[in-house]
N, C-alpha and C positions, 0 to 999 in steps of 0.2 A: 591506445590509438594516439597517432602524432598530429598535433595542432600543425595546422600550416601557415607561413604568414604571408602576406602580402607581400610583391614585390612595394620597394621605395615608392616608384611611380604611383602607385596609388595609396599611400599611407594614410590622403587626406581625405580619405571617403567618407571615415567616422566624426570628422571633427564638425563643429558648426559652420555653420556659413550665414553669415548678414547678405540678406536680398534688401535695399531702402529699410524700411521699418522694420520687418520680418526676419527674423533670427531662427534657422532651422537648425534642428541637432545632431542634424547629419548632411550628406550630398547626394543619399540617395533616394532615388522617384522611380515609384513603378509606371511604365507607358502605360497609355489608355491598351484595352485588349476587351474582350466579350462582347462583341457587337452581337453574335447570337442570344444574349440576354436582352430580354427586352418585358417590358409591363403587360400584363395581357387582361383587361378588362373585363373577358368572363369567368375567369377562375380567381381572380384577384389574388393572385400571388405576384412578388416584385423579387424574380431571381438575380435580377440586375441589383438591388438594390440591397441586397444579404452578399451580394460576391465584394461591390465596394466594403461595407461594412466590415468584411471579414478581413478585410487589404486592408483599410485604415487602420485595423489592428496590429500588422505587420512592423513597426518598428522603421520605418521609410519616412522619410521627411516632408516627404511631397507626393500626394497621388493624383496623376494627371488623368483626369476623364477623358478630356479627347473634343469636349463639345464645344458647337459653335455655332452662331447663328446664321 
């Protein structure tokens, strides 16, 4: 199987990037997505909260939830 490489344009995906104090070790962020997950209080499972968990694991610099007040 043939490795593919990125065009030039984006070669700096993988590098760090300094935000202020924050040094991430990569450029990339998964958008917020699964608004159909959500906490349900009578069965007390948090599918919301095992789909982040499983993301954070993903190798991505930054995972953007989406929330706001």
């Amino acid at each position: 199987m043939r490795k593919e490489r990125l065009p030039l344009k984006y070669s700096a995906i993988f590098q760090p990037l300094t935000v202020g104090p924050l040094t991430w070790r990569n450029r990339i962020e998964i958008a917020p997505a699964a608004p159909f997950l959500t906490w349900r209080e009578e069965d007390g499972r948090m599918p919301l909260t095992s789909y982040y968990t499983a993301l954070a694991g993903s190798g991505a610099a930054l995972l953007n939830l989406g929330t706001g007040s």
